[in-house]
C-alpha positions as CSV (number, residue, x, y, z in Angstrom):
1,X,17.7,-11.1,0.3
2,X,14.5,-10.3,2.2
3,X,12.9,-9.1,-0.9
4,X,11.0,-11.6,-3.1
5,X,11.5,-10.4,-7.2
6,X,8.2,-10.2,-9.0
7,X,9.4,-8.9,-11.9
8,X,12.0,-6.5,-13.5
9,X,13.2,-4.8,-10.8
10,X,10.1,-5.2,-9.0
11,X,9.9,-6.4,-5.6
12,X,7.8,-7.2,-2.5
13,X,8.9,-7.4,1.3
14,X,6.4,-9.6,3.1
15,X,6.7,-8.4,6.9
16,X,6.1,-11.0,10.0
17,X,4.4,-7.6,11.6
18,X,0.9,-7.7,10.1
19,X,1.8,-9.7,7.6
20,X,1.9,-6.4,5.5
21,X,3.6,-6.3,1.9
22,X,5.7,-3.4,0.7
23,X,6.4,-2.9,-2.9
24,X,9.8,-1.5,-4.1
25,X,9.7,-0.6,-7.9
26,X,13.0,0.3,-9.1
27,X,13.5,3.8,-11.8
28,X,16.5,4.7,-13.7
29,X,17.4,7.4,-10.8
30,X,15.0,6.8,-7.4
31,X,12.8,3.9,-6.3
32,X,9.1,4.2,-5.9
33,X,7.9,2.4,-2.9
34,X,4.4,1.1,-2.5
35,X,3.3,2.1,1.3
36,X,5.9,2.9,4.4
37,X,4.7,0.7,6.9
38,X,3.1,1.3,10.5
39,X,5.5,3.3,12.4
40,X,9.0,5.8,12.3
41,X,10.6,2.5,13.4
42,X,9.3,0.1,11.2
43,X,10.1,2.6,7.9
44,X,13.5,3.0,9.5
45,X,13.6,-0.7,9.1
46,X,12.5,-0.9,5.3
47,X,14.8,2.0,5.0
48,X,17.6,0.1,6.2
49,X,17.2,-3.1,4.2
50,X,16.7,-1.0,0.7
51,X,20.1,-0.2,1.2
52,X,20.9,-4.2,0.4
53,X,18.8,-3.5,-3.0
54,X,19.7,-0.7,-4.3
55,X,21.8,2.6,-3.4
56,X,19.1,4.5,-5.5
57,X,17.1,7.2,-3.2
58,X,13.6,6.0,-2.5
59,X,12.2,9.3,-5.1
60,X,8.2,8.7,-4.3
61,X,6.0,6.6,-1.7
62,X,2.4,5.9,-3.3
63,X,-0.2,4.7,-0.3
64,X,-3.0,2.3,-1.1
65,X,-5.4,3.5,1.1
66,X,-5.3,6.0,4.7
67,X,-5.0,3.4,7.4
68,X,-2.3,3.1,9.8
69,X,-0.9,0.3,8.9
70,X,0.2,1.5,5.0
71,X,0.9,5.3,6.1
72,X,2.3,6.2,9.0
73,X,6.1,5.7,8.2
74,X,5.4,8.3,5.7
75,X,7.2,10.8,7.4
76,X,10.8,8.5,7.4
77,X,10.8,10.0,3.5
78,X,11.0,13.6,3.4
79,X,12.7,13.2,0.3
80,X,10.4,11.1,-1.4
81,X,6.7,12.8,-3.2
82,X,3.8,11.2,-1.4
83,X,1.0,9.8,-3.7
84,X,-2.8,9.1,-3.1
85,X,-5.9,8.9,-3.5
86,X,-7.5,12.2,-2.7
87,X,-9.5,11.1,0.3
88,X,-6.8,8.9,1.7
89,X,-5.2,12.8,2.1
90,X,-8.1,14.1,3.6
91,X,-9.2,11.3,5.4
92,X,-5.7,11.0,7.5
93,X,-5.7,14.9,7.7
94,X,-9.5,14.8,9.5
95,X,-9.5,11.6,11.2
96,X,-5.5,10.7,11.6
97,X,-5.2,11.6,15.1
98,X,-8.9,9.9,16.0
99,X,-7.4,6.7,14.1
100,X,-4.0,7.3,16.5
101,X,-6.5,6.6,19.8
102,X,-8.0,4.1,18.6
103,X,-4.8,2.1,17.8
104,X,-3.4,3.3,21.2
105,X,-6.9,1.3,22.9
106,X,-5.5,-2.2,21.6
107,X,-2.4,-1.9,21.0
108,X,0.2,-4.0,23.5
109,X,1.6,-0.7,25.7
110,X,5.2,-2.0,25.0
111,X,4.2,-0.4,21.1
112,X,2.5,2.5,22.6
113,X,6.0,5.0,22.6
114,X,6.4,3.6,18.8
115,X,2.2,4.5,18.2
116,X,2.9,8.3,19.7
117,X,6.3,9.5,17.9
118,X,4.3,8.7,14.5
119,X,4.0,12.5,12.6
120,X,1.3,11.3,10.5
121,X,2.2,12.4,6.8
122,X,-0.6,12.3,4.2
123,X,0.0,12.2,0.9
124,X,0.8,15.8,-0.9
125,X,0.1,14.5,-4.7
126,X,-2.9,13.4,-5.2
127,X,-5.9,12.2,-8.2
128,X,-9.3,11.5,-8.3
129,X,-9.5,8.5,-10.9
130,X,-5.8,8.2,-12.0
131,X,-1.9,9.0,-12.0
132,X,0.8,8.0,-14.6
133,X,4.2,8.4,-12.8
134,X,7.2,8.5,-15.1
135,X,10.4,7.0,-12.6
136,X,13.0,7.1,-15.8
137,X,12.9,4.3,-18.1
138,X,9.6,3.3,-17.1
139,X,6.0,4.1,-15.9
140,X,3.9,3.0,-12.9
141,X,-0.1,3.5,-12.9
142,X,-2.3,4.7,-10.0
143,X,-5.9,3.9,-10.8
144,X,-8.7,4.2,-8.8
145,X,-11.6,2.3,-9.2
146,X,-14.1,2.8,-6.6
147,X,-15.2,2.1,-3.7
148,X,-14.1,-1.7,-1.4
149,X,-12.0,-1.7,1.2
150,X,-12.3,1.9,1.8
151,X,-12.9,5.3,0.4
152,X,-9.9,5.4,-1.2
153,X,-8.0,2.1,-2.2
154,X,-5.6,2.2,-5.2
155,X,-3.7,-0.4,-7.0
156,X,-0.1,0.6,-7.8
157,X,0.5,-1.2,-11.7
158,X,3.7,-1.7,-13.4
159,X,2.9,-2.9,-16.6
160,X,6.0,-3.8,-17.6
161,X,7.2,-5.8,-15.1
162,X,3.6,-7.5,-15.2
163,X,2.7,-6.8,-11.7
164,X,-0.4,-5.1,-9.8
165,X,0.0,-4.0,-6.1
166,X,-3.8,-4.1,-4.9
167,X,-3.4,-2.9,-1.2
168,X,-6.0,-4.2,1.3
169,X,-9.1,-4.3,-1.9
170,X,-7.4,-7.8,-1.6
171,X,-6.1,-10.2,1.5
172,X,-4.3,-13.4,1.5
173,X,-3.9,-15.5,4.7
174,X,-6.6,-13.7,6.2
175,X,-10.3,-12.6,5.6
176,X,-10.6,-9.0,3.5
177,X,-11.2,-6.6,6.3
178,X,-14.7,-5.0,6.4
179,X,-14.4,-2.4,9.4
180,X,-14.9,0.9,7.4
181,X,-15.2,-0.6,4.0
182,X,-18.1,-0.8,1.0
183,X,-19.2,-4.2,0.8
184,X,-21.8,-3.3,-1.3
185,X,-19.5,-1.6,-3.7
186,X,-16.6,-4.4,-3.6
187,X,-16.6,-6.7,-5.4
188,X,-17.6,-4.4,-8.4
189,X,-14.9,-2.3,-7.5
190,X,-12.5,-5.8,-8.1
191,X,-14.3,-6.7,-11.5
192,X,-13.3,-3.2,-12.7
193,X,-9.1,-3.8,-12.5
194,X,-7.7,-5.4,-15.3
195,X,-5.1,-8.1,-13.8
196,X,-1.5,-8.7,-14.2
197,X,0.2,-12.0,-13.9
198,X,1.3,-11.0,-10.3
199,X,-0.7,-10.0,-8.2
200,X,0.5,-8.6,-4.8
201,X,-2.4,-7.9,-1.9
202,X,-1.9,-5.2,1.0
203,X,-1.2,-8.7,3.4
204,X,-0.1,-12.1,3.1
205,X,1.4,-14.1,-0.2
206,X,1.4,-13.1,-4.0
207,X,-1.7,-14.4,-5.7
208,X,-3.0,-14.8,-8.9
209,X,-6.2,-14.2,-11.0
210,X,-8.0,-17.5,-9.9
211,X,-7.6,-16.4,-6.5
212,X,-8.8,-12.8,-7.4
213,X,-12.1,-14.5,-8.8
214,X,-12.2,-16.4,-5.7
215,X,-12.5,-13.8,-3.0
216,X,-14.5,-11.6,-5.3
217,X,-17.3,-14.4,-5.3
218,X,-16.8,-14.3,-1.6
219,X,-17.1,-10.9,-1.2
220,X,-20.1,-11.0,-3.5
221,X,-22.0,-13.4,-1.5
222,X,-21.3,-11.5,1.9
């Protein structure tokens, strides 16, 4: 399978594309997926390989944060409610079309037609601080805890399966990326979340709470 289990019907897909992590948790009746990937295609994709995992309808998408690269195969699940952080909503409803352009500028023009068909799709449930989602037979956290890689990063926990999905607050394989983010704010932000033994960032491999501690210090010190 392409899909790495983490825990209990709990999984990760680790894309070659921008080395970007999806997270599948699996309900009683639907799946909750943890971001949709960077274009219609590439959710088609993840679309298409769920179907070797489980016949189950994909019943909710949370997004980490707004960028790109996490929301904009949104729109490949009109069946699914679409969870976030407040300003990840608002920030892809005010800036989504400026952060389009901008991806358009360096983008490789054989991706441009794949960049352009994107509907961008924010999120239509969102919270300020927190979210409990009940997905039958078990329940998965949203928690925000302030401010890092952006204005509006979540981590997606499912307790039971002992597993946190941090989005891009943490990176693996590369350095955490600082273009609109609070470095000021973020490594406080990471002492806030209370770890599980699996910890999944927004790109690159699994990690654990040694290598949490490490790139906090790093972001500290920066």
């Amino acid at each position: 399978s392409v899909f790495d289990e983490l825990g209990d019907d709990v999984y990760r897909r680790r894309y070659e594309s921008l080395d970007l992590n999806i997270g599948v948790v699996i309900g009683a009746e639907a799946v909750l997926l943890v971001d949709s990937r960077a274009s219609h295609r590439q959710a088609d994709q993840l679309r298409d390989e769920l179907k070797t995992l489980t016949r189950l309808p994909v019943g909710w998408v949370a997004n980490t944060h707004y960028h790109w690269d996490h929301t904009w195969g949104n729109a490949r699940f009109p069946e699914s409610v679409l969870w976030g952080h407040e300003r990840c909503r608002s920030e892809m409803i005010d800036n989504g079309e400026a952060a389009r352009q901008q991806v358009l500028e360096w983008m490789p023009t054989e991706h441009h037609d794949a960049v352009n068909e994107v509907v961008i799709r924010p999120p239509t449930e969102t919270f300020a601080s927190s979210a409990l989602l009940d997905i039958g037979d078990r329940l998965v956290e949203l928690r925000y805890h302030g401010l890092g890689h952006t204005n509006s990063d979540i981590v997606v926990r499912v307790t039971d399966g002992a597993v946190l999905f941090a989005g891009d607050l943490l990176e693996e394989g590369a350095p955490p990326s600082f273009g609109d983010s609070f470095p000021l704010d973020w490594a406080q932000t990471l002492d806030s979340i209370r770890l599980e033994a699996t910890v999944v960032p927004g790109h690159g491999d699994v990690v654990n709470a040694a290598f949490v501690s490490t790139q906090q210090d790093e972001i500290e010190a920066i």
